[in-house]
C-alpha positions as CSV (number, residue, x, y, z in Angstrom):
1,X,20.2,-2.4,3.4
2,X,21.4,-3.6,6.9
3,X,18.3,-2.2,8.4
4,X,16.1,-4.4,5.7
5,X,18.5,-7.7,6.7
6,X,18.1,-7.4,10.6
7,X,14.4,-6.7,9.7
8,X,13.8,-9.7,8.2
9,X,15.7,-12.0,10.1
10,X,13.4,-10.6,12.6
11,X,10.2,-11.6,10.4
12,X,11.8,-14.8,10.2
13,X,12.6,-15.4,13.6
14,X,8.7,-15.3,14.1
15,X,7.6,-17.0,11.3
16,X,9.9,-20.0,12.8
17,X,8.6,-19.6,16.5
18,X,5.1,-19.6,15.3
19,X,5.7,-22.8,13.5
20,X,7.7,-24.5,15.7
21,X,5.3,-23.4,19.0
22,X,2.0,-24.2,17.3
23,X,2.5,-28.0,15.8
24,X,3.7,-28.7,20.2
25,X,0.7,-26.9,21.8
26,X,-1.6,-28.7,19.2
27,X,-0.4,-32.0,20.6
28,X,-0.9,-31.1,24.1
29,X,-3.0,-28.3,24.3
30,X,-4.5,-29.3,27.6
31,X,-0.7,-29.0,29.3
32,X,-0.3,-25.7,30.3
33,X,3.8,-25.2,30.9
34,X,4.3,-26.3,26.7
35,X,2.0,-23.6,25.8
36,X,3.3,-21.0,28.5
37,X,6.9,-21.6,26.7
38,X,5.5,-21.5,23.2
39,X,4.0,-18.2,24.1
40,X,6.8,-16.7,25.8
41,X,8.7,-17.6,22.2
42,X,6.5,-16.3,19.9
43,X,6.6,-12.8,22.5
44,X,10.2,-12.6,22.2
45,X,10.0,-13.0,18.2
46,X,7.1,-10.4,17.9
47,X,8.9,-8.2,20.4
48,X,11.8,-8.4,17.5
49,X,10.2,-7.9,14.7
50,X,8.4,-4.7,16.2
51,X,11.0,-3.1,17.2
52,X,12.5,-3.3,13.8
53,X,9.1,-2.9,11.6
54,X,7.5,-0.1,13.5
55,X,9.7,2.8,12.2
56,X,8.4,1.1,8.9
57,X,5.0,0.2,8.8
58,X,3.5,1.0,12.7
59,X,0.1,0.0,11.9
60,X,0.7,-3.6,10.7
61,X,2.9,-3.9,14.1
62,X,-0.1,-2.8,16.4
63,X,-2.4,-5.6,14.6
64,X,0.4,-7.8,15.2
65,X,0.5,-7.0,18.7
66,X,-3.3,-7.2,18.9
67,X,-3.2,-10.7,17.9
68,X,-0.6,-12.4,20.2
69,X,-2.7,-9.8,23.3
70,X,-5.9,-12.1,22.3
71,X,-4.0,-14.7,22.5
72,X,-2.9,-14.4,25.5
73,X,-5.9,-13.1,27.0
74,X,-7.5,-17.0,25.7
75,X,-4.6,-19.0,27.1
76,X,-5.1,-16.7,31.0
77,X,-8.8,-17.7,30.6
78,X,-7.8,-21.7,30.1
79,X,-9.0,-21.7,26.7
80,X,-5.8,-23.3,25.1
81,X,-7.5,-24.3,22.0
82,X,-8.8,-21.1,21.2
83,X,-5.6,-19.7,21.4
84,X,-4.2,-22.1,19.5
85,X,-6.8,-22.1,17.0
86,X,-6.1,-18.1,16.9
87,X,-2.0,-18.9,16.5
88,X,-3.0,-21.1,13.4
89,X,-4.7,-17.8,12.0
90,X,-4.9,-14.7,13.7
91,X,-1.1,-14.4,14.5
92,X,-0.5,-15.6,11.1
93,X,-2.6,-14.0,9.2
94,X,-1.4,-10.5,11.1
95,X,2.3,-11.5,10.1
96,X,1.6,-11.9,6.8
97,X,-0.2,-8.7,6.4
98,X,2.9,-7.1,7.5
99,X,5.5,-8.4,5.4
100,X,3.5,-7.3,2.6
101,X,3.1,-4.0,4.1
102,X,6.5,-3.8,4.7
103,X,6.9,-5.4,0.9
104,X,4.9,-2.3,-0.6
105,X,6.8,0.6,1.6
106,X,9.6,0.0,0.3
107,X,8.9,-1.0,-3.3
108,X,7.7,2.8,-3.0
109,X,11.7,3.7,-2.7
110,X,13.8,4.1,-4.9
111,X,17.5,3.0,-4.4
């Protein structure tokens, strides 16, 4: 049960950064050092929640990864919108596919 707590808190602590980052880069998304910090946060929260979630669900953790590496990749380029744009949904939309893979793994067990 621990495990499930510290894993969500996790979860959490992304779904906050991603909230709190995106709304800030939005208003200044040509001013690089607010979007290198949002970044950096929403790195440290999906560093978190992977380390927690991949001994659960490891594929749903490699898509999440996936979407804060294109991210990135747009914000190196200079296309700060984009990667905004992609925090909005990509990042997002990855998180929310793995709380409900994690939601279904362990629905499967029984306590």
């Amino acid at each position: 049960m621990m495990m499930t707590d510290r894993w969500r808190g996790s979860l959490i602590c992304l779904g906050v950064a991603l909230v709190l980052s995106v709304p800030i880069l939005a208003g200044c998304a040509s001013d690089k050092g607010p979007a290198e910090a949002a970044i950096k946060t929403a790195e440290e929260a999906v560093r978190a929640t992977v380390a927690e979630a991949g001994k659960y669900v490891p594929d749903q953790t490699q898509s999440l990864q996936a979407a804060l590496a294109a991210i990135k990749e747009k914000f190196a380029k200079g296309e700060y919108t984009a990667a905004l744009n992609d925090a909005k949904t990509k990042l997002s939309d990855a998180t929310k596919q793995l709380a409900e893979s994690y939601k279904q793994t362990f629905a499967k067990i029984d306590c």
